[in-house]
C-alpha positions, -999 to +999 in steps of 0.1 A: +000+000+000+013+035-008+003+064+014-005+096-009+009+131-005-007+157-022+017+179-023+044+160-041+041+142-072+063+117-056+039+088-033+064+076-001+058+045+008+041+039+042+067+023+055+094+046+052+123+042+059+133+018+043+171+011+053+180+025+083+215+021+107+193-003+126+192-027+099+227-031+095+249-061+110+274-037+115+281-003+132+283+026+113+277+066+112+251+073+089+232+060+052+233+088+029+227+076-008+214+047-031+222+039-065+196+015-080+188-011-109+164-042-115+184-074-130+161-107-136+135-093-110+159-084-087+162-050-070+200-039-060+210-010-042+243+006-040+245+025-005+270+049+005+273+043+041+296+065+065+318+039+088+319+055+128+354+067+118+339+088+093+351+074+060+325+062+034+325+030+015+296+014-011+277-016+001+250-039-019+215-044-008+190-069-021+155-070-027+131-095-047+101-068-041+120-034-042+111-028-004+124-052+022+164-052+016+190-073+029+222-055+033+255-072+031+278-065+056+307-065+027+316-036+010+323-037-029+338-008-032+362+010-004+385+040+001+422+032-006+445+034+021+478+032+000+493+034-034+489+060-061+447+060-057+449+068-019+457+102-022+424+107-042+396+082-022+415+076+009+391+097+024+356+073+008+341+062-023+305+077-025+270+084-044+275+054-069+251+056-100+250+024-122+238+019-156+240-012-182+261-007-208+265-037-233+264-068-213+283-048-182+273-029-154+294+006-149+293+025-119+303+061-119+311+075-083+329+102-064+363+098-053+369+118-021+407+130-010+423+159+008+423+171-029+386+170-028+361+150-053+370+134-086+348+111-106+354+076-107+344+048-128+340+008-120+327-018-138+311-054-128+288-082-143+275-098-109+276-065-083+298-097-062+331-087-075+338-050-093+369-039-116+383+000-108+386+016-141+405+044-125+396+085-120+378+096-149+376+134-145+399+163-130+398+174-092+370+193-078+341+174-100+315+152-091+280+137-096+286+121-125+271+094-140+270+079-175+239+076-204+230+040-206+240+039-240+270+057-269+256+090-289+266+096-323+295+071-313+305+086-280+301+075-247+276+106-225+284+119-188+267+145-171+286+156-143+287+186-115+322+206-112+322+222-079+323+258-090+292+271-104+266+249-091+253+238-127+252+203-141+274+197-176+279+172-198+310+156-218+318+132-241+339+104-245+360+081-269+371+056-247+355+061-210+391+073-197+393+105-214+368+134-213+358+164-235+338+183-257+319+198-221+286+217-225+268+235-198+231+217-196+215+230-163+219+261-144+201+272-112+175+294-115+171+330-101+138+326-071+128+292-082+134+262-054+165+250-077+182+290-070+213+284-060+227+248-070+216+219-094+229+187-094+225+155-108+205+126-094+198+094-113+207+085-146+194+094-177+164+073-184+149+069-223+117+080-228+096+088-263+108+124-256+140+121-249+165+115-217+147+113-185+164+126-162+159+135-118+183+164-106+186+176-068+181+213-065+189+236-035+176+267-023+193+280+011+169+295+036+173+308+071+174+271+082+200+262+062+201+247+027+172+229+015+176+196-012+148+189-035+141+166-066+129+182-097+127+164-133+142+176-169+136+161-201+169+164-227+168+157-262+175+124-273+207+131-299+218+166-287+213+162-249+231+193-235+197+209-254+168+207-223+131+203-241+114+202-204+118+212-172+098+211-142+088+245-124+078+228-091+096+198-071+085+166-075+093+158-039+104+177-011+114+169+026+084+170+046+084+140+067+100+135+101+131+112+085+136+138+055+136+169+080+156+155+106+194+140+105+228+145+095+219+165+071+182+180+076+161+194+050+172+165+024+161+139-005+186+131-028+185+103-050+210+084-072+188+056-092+154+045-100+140+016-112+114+021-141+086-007-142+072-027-173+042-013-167+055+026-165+055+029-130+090+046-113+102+031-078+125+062-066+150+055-046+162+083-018+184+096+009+167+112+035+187+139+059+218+120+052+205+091+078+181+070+058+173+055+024+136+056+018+112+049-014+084+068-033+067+055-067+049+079-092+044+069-134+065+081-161+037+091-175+030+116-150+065+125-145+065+134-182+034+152-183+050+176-152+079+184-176+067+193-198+044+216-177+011+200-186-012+220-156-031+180-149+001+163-142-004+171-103 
């Protein structure tokens, strides 16, 4: 059963949260981020999850109905603590994003160091056993994540460099090597999305284009606030933006969104997109929680495009 909110186009789940720190087998900080995908009917989560020393690392979760989850207690992907990569991630590996590319799974996350965030790219066929592919962008970027599949015969990343608070895009031969950048999103002057915009889950194909879920973040007196909003980008020239939504499509308004590490936040990394349309969104709630809200692509569309009954 899914309790409805009104105000958000978004539906939470009644039984939010859905992964919290009492879950685990293990003692740790906080749960800040999921990265999500659907393989042979089952649901798999990548969470970012803070250890009590304060370093983050990835860890799997598993689900046969996309709401119970059993979390392993094994990481797959951790910080480095020496050689040449330690002095980029030694600090965590976080906000993974994984799309299917090919008969592969790639997993774009950030790379955190006392240089601050680089992207960083893995790959793996099984989520049991994952292959580094290595830094793929320059320091101070992050929030990247890759198109699930090549564009006039390049790979697609969108991506958010720490200056500026807008999300670009880039393009690449070879997934080591990036270029060819293009502004896509910028903030926008008194709207809810003012003052940063960011990406959230990966592009997803729909008739009108790439699908995707950005994080926007307006600061009030309180602090920053972290919404979700949609934007619709064309299907062969994706730095061009066809839709956009003027309104979130889910805001913190519940105890578990309003109230942790973080307060004030939902942030998402993936989503799961059904056979029969409907969207299970996957989300971090104040830094603390993972939590899940289901809507349609239809009327996640229909709100992009600004179409007044979408709501």
């Amino acid at each position: 059963m899914m309790k409805k909110r009104s105000r958000d186009l978004i539906h939470r789940w009644e039984s939010n949260p859905i992964i919290t720190i009492e879950n685990l087998t293990f003692p740790c900080a906080d749960i800040s981020t999921a990265g999500a995908i659907k393989i042979d009917g089952e649901y798999i989560l990548l969470l970012t999850i803070q250890s009590l020393e304060g370093f983050y690392s990835i860890y799997p979760a598993r689900s046969m109905d996309g709401y119970h989850f059993e979390v392993s207690d094994e990481p797959v992907l951790t910080p480095s603590r020496n050689g040449p990569a330690s002095v980029y991630d030694r600090m965590g590996v976080l906000d993974a994003r994984v799309v299917r590319l090919g008969t592969e799974y790639y997993v774009s996350y950030d790379a955190l160091g006392p240089h601050g965030y680089r992207l960083a790219l893995a790959r793996t066929v099984d989520f049991k056993d994952f292959e580094r592919l290595g830094f793929i962008s320059e320091p101070d970027n992050k929030g990247g994540v890759l198109f699930p599949k090549k564009i006039k015969g390049k790979y697609v990343r969108l991506e958010r460099p720490w200056e500026g608070g807008s999300i670009w895009l880039s393009y690449s031969q070879d997934l080591e090597y990036w270029g060819w950048s293009e502004v896509v999103l910028t903030p926008r002057g008194g709207y809810w999305d003012c003052d940063r915009v960011g990406v959230a889950t990966p592009p997803m194909k729909v008739d009108q284009g790439w699908l995707i879920i950005y994080y926007g973040v307006k600061r009030t007196s309180a602090g920053p606030l972290f919404r979700l909003g949609v934007a619709i980008l064309d299907a062969r020239n994706p730095a061009r933006v066809i839709g956009r939504t003027d309104e979130p499509i889910l805001s913190p308004r519940e105890k578990y969104e309003r109230i942790g590490d973080l307060p004030n936040l939902v942030f998402s990394c993936g989503a799961v997109i059904e056979p029969d349309g409907e969207m299970k969104l996957y989300y971090g709630a104040s830094n603390s929680c993972i939590a899940v809200g289901t809507t349609t692509i239809d009327r996640i569309v229909a709100a992009c495009m600004n179409e007044v009954d979408a709501l």
